[in-house]
N, C-alpha and C positions, 0 to 999 in steps of 0.2 A: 497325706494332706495336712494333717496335725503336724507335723517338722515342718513343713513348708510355712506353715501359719505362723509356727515360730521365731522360725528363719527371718520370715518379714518382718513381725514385731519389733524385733531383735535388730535389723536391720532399719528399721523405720523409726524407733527409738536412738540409734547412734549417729543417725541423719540426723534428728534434730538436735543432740549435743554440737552437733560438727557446724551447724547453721547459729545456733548460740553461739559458739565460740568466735566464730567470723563474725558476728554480728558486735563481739565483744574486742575482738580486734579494731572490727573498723571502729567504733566510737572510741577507742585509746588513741585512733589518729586522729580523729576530729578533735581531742582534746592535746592544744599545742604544749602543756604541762607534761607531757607521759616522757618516760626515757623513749620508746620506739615513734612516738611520734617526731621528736627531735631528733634522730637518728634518720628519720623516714625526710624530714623535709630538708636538713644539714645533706644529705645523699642526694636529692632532689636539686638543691642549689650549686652541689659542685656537678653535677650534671652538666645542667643550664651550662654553667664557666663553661667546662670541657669544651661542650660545645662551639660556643663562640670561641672560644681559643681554636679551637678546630677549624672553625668558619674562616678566621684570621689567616691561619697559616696556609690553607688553601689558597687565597687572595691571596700570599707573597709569594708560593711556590706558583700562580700564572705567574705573576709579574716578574719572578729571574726567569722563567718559561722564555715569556717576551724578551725580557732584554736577553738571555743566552743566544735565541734566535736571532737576535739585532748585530750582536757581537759575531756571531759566525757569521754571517752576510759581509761586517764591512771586515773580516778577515779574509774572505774568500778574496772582495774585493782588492783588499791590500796584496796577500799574494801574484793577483795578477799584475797589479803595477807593480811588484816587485819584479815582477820577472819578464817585464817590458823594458824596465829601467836597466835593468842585466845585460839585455839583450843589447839594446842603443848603446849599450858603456862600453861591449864586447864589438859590437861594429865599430863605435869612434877611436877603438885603440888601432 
């Protein structure tokens, strides 16, 4: 029971260094002077970017989406007049 007692202490004492420390962390971010918190919010802002650059290229990969789909349609299309127009050129000879 005495090791166990220990055990805890010992365990319940490196808990609260660990919660110090996080706690010493977190106010280095709240303070926007620290090297990690300008690494923290500089990381933060090329996120965001990525982001919307992400969001962007989505939007233009629908829109050749669309137009790719538009383009094979009026080619399907053309093929068949082309090969109506073959056909009529192949009877009027």
């Amino acid at each position: 029971v005495a090791a166990l007692q220990d055990e805890k202490n010992s365990l319940m004492s490196e808990n609260e260094l660990m919660n110090d420390r996080l706690e010493q962390l977190d106010d280095s971010l709240d303070d926007p002077n620290t090297v990690v918190a300008k690494k923290y919010f500089s990381a933060q802002l090329q996120l965001e970017q990525l982001q919307e650059e992400n969001f962007r290229l989505e939007a233009a990969k629908d829109d050749y989406r669309v137009h790719c789909e538009d383009l094979e349609k009026q080619l399907i299309e053309l093929q068949h007049r082309n090969n109506e127009l073959t056909s009529l050129a192949e009877e009027s000879r």
